[in-house]
Backbone as CSV, one residue per row, in Angstrom:
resi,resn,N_x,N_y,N_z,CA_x,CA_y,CA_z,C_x,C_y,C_z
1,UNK,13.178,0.313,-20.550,12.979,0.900,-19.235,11.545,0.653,-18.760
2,UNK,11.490,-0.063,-17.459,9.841,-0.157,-17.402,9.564,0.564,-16.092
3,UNK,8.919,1.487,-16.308,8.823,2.765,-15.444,7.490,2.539,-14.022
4,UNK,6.973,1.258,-14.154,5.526,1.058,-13.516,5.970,-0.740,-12.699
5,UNK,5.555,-0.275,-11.626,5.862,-1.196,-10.527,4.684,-2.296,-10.744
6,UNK,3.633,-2.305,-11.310,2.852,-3.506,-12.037,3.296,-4.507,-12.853
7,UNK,4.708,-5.189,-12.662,5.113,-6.319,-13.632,4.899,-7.505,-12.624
8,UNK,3.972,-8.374,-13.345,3.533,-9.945,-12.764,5.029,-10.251,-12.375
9,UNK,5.204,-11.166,-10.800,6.025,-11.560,-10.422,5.769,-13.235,-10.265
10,UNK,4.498,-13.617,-9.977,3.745,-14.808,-10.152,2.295,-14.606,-10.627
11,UNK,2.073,-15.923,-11.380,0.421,-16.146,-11.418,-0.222,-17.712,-11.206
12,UNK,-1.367,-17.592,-10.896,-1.659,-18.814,-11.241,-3.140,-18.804,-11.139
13,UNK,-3.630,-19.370,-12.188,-4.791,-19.283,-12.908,-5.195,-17.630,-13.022
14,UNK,-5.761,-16.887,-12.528,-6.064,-15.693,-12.353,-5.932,-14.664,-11.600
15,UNK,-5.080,-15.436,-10.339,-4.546,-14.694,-9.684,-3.282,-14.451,-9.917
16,UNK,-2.785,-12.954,-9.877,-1.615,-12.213,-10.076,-1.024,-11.844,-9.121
17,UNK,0.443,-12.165,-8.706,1.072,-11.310,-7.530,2.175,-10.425,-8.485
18,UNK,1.746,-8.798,-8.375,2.845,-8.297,-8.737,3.249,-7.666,-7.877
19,UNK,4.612,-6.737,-8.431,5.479,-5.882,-7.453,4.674,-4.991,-6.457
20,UNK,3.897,-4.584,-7.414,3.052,-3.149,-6.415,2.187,-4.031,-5.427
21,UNK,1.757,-4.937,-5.573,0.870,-5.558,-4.386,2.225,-6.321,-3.367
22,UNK,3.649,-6.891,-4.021,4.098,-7.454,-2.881,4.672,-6.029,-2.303
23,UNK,5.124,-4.871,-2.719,6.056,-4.215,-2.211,4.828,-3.444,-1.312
24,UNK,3.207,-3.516,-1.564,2.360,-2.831,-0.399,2.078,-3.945,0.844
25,UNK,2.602,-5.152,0.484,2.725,-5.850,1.772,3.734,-5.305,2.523
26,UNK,5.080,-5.219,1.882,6.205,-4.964,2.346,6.182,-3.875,3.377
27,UNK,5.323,-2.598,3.189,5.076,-1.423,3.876,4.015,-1.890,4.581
28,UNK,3.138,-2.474,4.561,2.204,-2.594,5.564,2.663,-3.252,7.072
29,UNK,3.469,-4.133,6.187,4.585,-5.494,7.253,5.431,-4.606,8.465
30,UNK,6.128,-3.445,7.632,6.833,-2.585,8.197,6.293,-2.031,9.450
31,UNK,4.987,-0.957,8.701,4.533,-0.276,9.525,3.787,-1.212,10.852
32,UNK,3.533,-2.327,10.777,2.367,-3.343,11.349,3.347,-3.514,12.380
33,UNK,4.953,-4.046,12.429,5.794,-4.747,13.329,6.634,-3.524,13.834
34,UNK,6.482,-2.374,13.038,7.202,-0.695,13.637,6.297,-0.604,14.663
35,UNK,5.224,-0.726,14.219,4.223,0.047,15.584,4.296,-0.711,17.114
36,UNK,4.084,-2.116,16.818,4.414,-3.186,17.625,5.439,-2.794,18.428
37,UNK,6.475,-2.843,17.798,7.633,-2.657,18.210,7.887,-1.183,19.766
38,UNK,7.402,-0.266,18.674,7.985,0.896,19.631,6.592,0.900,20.612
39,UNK,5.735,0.422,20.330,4.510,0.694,21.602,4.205,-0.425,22.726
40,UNK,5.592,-1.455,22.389,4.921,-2.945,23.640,5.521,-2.181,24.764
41,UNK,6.458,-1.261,24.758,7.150,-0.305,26.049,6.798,0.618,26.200
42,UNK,5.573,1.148,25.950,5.468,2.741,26.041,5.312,2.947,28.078
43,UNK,5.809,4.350,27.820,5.985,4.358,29.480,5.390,5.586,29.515
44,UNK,4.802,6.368,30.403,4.875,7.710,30.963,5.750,8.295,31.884
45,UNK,7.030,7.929,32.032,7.789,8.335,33.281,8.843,9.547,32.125
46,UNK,9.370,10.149,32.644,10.610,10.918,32.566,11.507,10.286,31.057
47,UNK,11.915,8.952,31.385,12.801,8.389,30.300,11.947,7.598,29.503
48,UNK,11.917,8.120,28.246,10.899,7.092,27.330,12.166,6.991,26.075
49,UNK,11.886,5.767,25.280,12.782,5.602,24.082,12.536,6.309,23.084
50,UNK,13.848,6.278,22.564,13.492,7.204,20.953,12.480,6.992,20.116
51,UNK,12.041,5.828,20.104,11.044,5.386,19.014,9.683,5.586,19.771
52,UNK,9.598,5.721,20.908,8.581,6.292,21.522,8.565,7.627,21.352
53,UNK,9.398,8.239,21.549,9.997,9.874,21.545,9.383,10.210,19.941
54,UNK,9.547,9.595,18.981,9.795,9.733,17.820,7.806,9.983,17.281
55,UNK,7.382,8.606,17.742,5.842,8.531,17.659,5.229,9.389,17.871
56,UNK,5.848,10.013,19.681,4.590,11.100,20.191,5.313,12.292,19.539
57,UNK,6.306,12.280,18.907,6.301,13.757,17.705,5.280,13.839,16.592
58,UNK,5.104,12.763,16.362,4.358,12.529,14.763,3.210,12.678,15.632
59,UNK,2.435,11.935,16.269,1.267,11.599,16.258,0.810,13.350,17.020
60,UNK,1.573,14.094,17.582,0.821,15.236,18.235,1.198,16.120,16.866
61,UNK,1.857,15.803,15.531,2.124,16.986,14.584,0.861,16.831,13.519
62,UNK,0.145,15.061,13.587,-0.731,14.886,12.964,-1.946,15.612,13.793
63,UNK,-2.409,15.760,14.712,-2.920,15.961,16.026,-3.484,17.653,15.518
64,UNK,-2.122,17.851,15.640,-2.246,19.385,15.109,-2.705,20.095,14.165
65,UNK,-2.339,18.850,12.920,-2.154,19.589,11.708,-3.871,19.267,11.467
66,UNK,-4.590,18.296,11.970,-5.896,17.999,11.678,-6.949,18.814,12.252
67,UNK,-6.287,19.160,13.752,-7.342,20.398,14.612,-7.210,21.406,13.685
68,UNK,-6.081,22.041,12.933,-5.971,23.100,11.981,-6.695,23.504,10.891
69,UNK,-7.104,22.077,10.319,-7.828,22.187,9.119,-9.445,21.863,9.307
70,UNK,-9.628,21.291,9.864,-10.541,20.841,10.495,-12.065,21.735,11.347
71,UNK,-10.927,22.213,12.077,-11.060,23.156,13.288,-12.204,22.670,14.128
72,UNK,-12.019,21.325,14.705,-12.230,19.851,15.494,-12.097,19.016,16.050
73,UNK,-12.278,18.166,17.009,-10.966,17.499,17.695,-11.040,16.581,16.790
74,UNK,-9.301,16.234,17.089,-8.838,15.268,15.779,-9.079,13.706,16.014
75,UNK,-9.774,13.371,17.480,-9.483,12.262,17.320,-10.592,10.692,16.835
76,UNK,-11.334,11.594,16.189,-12.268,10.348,15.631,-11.701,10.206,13.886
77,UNK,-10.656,11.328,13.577,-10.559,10.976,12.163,-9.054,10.715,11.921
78,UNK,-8.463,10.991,13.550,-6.929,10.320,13.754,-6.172,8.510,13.098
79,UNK,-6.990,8.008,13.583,-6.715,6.707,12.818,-6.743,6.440,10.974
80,UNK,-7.780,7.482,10.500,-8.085,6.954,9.278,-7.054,8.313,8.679
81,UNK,-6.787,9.401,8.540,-5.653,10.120,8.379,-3.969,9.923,8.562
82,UNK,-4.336,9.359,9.874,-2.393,9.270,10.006,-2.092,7.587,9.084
83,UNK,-3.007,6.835,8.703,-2.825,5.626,8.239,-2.552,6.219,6.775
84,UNK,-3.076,6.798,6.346,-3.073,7.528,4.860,-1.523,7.812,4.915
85,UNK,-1.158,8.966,5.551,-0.144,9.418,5.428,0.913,8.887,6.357
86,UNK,1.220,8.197,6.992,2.280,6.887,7.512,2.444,6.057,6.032
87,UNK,1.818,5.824,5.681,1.428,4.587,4.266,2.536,5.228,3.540
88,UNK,1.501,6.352,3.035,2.366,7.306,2.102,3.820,7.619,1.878
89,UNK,4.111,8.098,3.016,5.554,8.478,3.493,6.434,7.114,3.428
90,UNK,5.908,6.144,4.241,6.805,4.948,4.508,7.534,4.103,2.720
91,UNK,5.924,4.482,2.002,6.415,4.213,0.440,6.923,4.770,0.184
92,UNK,7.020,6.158,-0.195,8.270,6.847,-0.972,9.358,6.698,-0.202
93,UNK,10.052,6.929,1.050,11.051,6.924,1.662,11.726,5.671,1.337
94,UNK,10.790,4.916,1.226,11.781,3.291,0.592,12.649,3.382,-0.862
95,UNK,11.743,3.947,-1.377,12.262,4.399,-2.735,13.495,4.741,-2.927
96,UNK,14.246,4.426,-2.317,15.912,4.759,-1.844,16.795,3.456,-2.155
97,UNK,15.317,2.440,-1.973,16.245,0.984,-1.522,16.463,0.531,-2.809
98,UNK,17.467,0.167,-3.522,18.048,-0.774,-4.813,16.871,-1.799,-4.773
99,UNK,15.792,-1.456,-5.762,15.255,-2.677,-6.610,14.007,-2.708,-5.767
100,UNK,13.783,-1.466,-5.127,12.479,-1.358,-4.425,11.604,-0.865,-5.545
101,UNK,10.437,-0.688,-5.583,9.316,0.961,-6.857,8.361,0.854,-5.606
102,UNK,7.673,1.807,-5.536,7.125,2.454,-4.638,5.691,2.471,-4.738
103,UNK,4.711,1.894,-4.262,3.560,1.347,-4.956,2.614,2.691,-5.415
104,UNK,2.994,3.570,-4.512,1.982,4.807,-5.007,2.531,5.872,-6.533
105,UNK,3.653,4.861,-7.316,3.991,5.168,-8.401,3.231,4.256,-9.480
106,UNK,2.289,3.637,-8.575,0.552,2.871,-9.743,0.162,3.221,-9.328
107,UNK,-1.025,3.783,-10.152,-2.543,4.572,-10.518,-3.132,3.525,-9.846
108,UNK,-2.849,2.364,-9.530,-4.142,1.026,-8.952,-3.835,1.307,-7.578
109,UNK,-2.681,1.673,-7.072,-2.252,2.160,-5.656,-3.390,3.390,-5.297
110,UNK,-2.980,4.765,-5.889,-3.239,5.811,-5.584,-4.520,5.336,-5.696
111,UNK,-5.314,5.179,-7.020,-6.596,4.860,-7.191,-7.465,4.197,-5.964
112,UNK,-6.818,3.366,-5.478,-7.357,2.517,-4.179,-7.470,3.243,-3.124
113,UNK,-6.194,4.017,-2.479,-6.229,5.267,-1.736,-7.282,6.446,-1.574
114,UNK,-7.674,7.095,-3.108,-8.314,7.871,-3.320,-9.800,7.122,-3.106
115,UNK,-10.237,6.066,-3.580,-11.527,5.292,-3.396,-11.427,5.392,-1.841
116,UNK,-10.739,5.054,-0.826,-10.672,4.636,0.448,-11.206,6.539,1.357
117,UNK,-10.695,7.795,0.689,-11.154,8.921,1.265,-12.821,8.781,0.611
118,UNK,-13.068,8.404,-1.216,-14.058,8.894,-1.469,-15.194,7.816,-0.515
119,UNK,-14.998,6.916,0.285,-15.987,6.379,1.013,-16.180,6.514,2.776
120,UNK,-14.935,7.016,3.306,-14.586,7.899,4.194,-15.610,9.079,4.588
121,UNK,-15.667,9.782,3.364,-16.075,11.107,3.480,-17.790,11.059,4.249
122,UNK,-18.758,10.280,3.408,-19.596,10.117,3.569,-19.926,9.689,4.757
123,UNK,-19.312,8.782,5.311,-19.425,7.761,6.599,-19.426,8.943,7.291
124,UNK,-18.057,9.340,7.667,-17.933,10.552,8.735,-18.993,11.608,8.600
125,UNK,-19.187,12.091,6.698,-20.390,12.918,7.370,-21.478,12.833,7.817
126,UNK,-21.898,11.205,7.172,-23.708,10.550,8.382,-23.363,10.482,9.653
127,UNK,-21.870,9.804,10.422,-21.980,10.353,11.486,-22.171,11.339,12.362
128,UNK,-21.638,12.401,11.453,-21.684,13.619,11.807,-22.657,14.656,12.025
129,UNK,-23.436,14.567,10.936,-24.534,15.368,10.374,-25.858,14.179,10.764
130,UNK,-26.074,13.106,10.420,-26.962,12.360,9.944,-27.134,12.256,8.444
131,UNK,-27.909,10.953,8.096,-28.126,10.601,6.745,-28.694,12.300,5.908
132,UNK,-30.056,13.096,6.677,-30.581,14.060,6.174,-29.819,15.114,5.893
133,UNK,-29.144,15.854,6.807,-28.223,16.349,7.155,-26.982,16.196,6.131
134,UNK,-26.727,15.219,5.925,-25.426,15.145,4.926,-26.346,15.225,3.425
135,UNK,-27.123,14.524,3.026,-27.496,14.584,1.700,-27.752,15.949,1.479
136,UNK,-28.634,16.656,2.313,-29.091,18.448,2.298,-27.891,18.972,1.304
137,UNK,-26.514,18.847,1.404,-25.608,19.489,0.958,-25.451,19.558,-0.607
138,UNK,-26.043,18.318,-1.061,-26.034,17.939,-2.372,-26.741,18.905,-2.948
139,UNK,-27.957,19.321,-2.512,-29.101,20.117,-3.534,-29.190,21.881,-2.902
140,UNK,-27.941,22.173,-2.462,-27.421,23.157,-2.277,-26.293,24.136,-3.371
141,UNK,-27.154,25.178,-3.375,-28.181,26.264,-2.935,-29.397,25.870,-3.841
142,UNK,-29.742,24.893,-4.980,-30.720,24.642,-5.236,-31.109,23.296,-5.249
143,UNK,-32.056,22.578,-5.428,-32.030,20.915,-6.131,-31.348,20.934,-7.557
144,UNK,-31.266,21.887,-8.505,-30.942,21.641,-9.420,-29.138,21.812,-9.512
145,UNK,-28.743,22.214,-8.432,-27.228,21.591,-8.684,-26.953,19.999,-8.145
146,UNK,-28.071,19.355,-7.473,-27.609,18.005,-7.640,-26.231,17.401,-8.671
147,UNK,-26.976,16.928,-9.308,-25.782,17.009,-10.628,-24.357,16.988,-10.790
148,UNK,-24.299,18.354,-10.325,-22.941,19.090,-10.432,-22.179,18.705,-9.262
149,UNK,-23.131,18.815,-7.924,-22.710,18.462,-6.789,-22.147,17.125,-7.120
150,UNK,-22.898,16.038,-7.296,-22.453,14.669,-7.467,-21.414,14.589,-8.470
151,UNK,-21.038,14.854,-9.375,-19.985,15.186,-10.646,-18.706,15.944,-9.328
152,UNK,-18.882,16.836,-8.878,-18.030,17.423,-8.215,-17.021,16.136,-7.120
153,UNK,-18.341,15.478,-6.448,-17.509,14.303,-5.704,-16.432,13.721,-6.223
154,UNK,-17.004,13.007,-7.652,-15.814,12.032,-8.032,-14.823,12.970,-8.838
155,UNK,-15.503,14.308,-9.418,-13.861,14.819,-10.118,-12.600,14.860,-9.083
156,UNK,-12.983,15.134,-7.686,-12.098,15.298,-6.449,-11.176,14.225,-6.336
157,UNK,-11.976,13.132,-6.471,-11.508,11.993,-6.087,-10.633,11.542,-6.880
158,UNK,-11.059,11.607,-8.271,-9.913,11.372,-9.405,-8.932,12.176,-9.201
159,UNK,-9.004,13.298,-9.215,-7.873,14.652,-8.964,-6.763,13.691,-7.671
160,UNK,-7.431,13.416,-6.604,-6.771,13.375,-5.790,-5.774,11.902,-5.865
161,UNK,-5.967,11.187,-6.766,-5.084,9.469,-7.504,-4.401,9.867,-8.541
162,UNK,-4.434,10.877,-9.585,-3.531,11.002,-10.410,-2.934,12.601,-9.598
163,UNK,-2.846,13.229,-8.863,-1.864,13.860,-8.788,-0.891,13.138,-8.029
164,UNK,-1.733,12.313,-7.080,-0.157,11.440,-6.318,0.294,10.469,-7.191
165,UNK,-0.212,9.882,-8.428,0.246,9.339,-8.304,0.949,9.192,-9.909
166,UNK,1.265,11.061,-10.207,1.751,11.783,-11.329,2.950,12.141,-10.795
167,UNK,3.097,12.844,-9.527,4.228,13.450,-9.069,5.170,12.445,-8.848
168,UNK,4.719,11.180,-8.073,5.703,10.249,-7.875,6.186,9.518,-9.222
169,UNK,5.571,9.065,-9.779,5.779,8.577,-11.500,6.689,9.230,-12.021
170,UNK,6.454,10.349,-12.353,7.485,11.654,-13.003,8.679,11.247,-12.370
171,UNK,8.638,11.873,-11.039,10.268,11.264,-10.049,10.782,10.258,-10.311
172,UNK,9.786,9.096,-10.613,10.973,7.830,-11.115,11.174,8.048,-12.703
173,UNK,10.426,8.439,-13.259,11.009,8.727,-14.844,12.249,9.022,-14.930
174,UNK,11.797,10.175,-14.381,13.446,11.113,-14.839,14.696,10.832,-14.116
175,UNK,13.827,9.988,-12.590,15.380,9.303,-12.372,16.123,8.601,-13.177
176,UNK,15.316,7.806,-13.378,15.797,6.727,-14.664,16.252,7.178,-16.287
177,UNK,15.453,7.946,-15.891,16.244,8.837,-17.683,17.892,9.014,-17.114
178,UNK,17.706,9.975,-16.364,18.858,10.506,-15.998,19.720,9.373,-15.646
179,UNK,19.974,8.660,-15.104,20.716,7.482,-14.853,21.090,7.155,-16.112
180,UNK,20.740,7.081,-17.121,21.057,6.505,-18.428,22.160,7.636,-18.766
181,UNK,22.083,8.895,-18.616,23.390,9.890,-19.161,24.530,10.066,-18.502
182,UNK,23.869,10.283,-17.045,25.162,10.866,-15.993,24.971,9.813,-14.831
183,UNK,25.582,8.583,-14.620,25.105,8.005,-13.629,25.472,7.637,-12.130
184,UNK,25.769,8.585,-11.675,26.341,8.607,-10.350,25.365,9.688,-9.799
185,UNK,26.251,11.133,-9.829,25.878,12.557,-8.766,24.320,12.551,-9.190
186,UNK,24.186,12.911,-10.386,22.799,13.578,-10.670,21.734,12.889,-10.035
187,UNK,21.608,11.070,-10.240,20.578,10.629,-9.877,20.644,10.733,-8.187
188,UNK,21.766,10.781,-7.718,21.749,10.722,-6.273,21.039,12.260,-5.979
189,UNK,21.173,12.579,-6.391,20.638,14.320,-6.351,19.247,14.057,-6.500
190,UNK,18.725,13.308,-7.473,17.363,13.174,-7.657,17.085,12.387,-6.789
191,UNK,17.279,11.396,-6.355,17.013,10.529,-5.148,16.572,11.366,-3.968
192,UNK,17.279,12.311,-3.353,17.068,13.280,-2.427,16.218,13.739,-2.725
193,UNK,15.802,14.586,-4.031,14.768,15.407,-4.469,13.517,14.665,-4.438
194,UNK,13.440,13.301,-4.718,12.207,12.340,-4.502,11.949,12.106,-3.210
195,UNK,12.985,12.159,-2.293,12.335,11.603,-1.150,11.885,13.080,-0.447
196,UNK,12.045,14.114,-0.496,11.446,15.440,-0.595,9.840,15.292,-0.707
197,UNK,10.223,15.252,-2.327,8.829,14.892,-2.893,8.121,14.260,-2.815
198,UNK,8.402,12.901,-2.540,7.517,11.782,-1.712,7.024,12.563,-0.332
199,UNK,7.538,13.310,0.631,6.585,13.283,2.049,6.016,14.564,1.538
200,UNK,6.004,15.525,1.082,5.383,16.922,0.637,4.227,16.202,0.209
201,UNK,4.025,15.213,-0.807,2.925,14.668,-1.350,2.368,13.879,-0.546
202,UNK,2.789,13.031,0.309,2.079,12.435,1.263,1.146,13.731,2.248
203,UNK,2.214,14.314,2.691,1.088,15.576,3.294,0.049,16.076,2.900
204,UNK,0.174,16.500,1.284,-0.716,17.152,0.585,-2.387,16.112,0.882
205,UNK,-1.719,14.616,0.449,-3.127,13.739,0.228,-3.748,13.834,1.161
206,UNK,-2.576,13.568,2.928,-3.925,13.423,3.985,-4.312,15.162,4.048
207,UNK,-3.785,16.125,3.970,-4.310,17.334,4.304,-6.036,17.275,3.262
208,UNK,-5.369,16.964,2.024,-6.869,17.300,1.771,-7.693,16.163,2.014
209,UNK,-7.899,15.120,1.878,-8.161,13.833,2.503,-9.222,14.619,3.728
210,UNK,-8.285,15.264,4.670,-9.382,15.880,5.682,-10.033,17.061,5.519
211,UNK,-9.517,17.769,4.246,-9.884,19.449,4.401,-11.664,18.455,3.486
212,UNK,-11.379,17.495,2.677,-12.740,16.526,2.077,-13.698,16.084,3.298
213,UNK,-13.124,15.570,4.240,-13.942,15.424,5.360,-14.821,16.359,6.195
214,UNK,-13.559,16.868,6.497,-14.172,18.097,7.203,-15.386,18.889,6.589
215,UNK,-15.317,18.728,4.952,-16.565,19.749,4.255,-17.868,18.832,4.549
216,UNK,-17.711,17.384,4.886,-18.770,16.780,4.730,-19.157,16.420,6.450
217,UNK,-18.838,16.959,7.887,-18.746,17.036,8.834,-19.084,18.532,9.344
218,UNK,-19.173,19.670,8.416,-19.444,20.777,9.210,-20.883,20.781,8.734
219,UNK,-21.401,21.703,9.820,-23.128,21.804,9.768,-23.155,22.925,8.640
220,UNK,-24.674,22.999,8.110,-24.863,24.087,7.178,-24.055,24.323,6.318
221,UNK,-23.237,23.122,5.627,-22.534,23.413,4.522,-23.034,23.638,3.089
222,UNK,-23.406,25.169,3.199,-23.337,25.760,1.603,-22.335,26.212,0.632
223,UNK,-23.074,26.579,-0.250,-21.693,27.050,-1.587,-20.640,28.032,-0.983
224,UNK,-20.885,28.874,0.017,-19.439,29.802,0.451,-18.370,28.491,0.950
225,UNK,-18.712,27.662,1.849,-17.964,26.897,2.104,-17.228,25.840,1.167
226,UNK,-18.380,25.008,0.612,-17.730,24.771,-0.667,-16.611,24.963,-1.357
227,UNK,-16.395,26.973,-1.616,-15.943,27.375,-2.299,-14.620,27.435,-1.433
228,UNK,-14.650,27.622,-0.473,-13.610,27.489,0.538,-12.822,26.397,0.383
229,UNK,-13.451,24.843,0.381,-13.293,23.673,0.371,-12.020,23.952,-1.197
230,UNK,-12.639,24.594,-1.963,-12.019,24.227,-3.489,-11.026,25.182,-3.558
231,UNK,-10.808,26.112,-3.057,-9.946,27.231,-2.590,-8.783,26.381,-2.016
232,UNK,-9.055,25.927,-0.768,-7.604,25.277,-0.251,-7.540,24.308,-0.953
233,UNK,-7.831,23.433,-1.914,-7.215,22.428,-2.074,-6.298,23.147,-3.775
234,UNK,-7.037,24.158,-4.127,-6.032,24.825,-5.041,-4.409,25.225,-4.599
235,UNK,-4.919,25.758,-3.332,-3.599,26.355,-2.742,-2.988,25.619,-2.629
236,UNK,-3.151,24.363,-1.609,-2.255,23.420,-1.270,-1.832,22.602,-2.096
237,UNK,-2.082,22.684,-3.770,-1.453,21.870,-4.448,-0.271,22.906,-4.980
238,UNK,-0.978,24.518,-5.171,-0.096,24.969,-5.964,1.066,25.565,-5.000
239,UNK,1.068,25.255,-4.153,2.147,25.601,-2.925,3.054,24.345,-2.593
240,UNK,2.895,23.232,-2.726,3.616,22.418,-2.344,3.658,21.286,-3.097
241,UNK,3.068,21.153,-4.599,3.630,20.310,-6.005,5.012,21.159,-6.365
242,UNK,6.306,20.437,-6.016,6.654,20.725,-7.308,7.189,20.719,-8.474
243,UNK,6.853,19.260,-8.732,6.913,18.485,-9.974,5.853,18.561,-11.135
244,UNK,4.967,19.382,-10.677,4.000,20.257,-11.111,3.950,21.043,-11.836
């Protein structure tokens, strides 16, 4: 049973094409000629198409869900959020298809993802704050938590590549276990339960993805906030993992 979407499909000399890199073309391809698609007609009149209809649901629920956490307008961190979680979603939901794996079921997936917020964060907060302004936060409430502060960055960041990309893993395990005993109802049952679990987890990443931003975008961010910062991202895992 090979449980990891990293099996070489070609090589040559040193370059490798495997599954997880063709099947993240595959979703990128998707999403690249979806978007195309439903936006060469966008209209403002009365009758707009479903797939237009469909967009301005998502894009005002992302809209929302970012002014929420945030408590900001959403639209300078709209592009780099809804790309996270469009990505996200569009991979697991495939996960349905015979002989698809889902790239954010590799650690080199998630890992890449998680690198892509941990360099995010910073940007937005020099924009935000300025270079001074954002570093200040580090040696807060003393210089001597430097350190900890910086240790704190990347434990986040790791946290945030192996839980996505634990929950989804697990889901294909045990699909596949299970397929080996009872192979019809059950796995179809689990199939459902993954694709569940696939968008709950997509949510989770961009939510904190921004609740990470947002800490490095608000002014005067000290340890109460901080603690705030580490507060919701407790909650929101232990509320909505639950393969966990």
């Amino acid at each position: 049973m090979n449980i990891s979407p990293d099996v070489p499909l070609w090589q040559w000399e040193w370059i490798i094409l495997n599954r997880t890199i063709l099947f993240t073309w595959l979703v990128m391809a998707i999403l690249v000629i979806g978007s195309w698609f439903i936006t060469r007609r966008l209209t403002s009149g009365p009758r707009i198409s479903r797939g237009q209809n469909l967009l301005e649901v998502l894009v005002m629920g992302l809209r929302n869900q970012i002014r929420e956490v945030s408590q900001q307008e959403p639209g300078p961190y709209m592009p780099f959020v809804g790309t996270l979680f469009l990505f996200i979603v569009v991979s697991n939901i495939l996960s349905i298809v015979p002989g698809y794996y889902a790239p954010t079921s590799s650690i080199s997936t998630t890992a890449a993802l998680a690198t892509c917020v941990f360099v995010a964060v910073p940007i937005y907060g020099i924009a935000h704050q300025g270079l001074p302004g954002y570093l200040k936060q580090y040696i807060q409430p003393s210089v001597f938590m430097l350190p900890f502060n910086i240790i704190g960055e990347f434990s986040r960041t790791l946290a945030l590549a192996v839980r996505l990309y634990g929950n989804i893993m697990s889901g294909s395990v045990i699909g596949a276990i299970l397929l080996g005993f009872v192979p019809l109802f059950v796995p179809i049952l689990m199939q459902a339960f993954g694709l569940l679990t696939g968008m709950i987890q997509a949510y989770i990443f961009a939510v904190l993805a921004m609740v990470y931003i947002a800490s490095a975008t608000q002014n005067d961010q000290g340890p109460a906030q901080r603690q705030d910062t580490d507060n919701t991202d407790s909650q929101t895992t232990s509320t909505h993992t639950p393969t966990s």
